[in-house]
Structure formats: structure tokens, C-alpha cells
N, C-alpha and C positions, 0 to 999 in steps of 0.2 A: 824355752817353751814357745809352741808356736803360737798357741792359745793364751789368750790372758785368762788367768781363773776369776773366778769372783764366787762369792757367799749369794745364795738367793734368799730373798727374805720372805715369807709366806706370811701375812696376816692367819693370826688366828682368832680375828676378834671374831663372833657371831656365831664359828663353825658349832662352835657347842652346844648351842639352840636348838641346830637342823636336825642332829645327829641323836639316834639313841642311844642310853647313857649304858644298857647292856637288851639281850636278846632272849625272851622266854619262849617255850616252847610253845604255846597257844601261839603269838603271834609269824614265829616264823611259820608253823601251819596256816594261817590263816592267809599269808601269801604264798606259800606252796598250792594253797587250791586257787588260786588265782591264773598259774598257769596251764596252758593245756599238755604238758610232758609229764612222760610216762616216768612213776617212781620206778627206782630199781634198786635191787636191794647187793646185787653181788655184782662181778665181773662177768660169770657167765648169765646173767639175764640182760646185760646191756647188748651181751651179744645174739642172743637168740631175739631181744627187739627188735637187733640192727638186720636179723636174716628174716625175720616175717614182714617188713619195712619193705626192705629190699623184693622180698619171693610176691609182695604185695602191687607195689612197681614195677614186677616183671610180668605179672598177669594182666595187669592194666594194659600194658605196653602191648602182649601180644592182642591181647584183645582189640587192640585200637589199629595195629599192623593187620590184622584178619579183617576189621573191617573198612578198613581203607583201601586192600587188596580188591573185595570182593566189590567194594561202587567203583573202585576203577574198571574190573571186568566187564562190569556191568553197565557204567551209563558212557564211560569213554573213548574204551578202548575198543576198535572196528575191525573188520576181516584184514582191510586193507594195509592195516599196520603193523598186519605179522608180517614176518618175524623179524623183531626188535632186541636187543639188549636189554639186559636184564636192568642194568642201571639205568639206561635212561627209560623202561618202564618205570623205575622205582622214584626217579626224577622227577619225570613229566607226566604222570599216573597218579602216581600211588601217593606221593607230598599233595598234589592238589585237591587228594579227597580228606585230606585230615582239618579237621573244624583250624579255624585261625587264634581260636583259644587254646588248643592242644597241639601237643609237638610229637610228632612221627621222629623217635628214633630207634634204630634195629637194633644199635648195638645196647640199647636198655632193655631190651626182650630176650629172651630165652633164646634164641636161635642166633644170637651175634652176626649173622650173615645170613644177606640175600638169597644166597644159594642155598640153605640150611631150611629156610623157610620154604622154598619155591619146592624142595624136594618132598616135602610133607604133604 
């Protein structure tokens, strides 16, 4: 053996104090409202949370991509810098109008690509 085995010893003086001794249903309710997630009662409801979740996150996302688009057209971007790349508009534009508390990403919005959006 490469290992030497050995037995662990676990005290169990005290644990039985901390621990409760069974579980009724009032009080696991009463930490179930404790947290803020959503009950679910089947497999397809974890998933219709996880697509309004999601379709929730992808609205947000375009909304934030629409208006980060529309104050780069507007307070940055000048005659003289057409015509540019789409990337480094999306770069050097369109990242520095999103607040420093949220985050500009396309591929969490409905349109997965630059060019998806710009065609709209």
C-alpha cells in the first residue's frame, strides 16, 4: 500500500444538543419562507421557471444592448468616424455607455450577434 490507512475518530460529544432530534412539518415550512426561491412542484414547472428566468434575462439584456446602442449614436459617436467596424463600434461605443454596475453582453440577448442586432 502506498498509503497508510488509518481509522478517523470523530467526537460526538455535544453534536446531539445542536441537532434536531426529528423534523415536523410546520417548522420546515417555516424555513422554506425564509428563502426567496420559487416552490416547484413537478419537473416540468422547474422548467418553464428556468425559460421565464432566462426569456426575463434576455429582455433585460436587449433592452440594455438597445440602450447602449442608441447613447453611443448619440452623445459619441461623430461623422468623422464612419465608417468603422462593427466590433470596435461595439468595443469602443457601445461597452462605454453601459452603467459600471451592469454588464453589456450580446450573446445573453436574443440576437446572439452583432450583426443580428445592427440588421434590425
Amino acid at each position: 500500500a502506498l498509503w497508510p490507512t488509518a481509522v478517523a475518530h470523530i467526537p460526538s460529544e455535544g453534536l446531539g444538543d445542536e441537532l434536531p432530534a426529528t423534523h415536523d412539518a410546520e417548522s420546515v415550512a417555516e424555513k422554506a419562507e425564509e428563502f426567496p426561491f420559487e416552490v416547484v412542484e413537478s419537473t416540468n414547472d422547474v422548467l418553464e421557471a428556468s425559460a421565464r428566468t432566462q426569456d426575463e434575462g434576455t429582455k433585460v439584456m436587449d433592452e440594455r444592448l438597445l440602450e447602449c446602442f442608441l447613447q453611443a449614436l448619440k452623445t459619441q459617436l461623430k461623422k468623422t468616424d464612419i465608417p468603422l467596424l462593427t466590433s470596435t463600434f461595439y468595443r469602443s461605443y457601445m461597452l462605454e455607455q453601459c452603467p459600471t454596475s451592469q454588464k453589456l453582453d450580446i450573446k445573453k440577448s436574443s440576437y446572439k450577434k452583432l450583426s443580428r442586432f445592427l440588421a434590425v
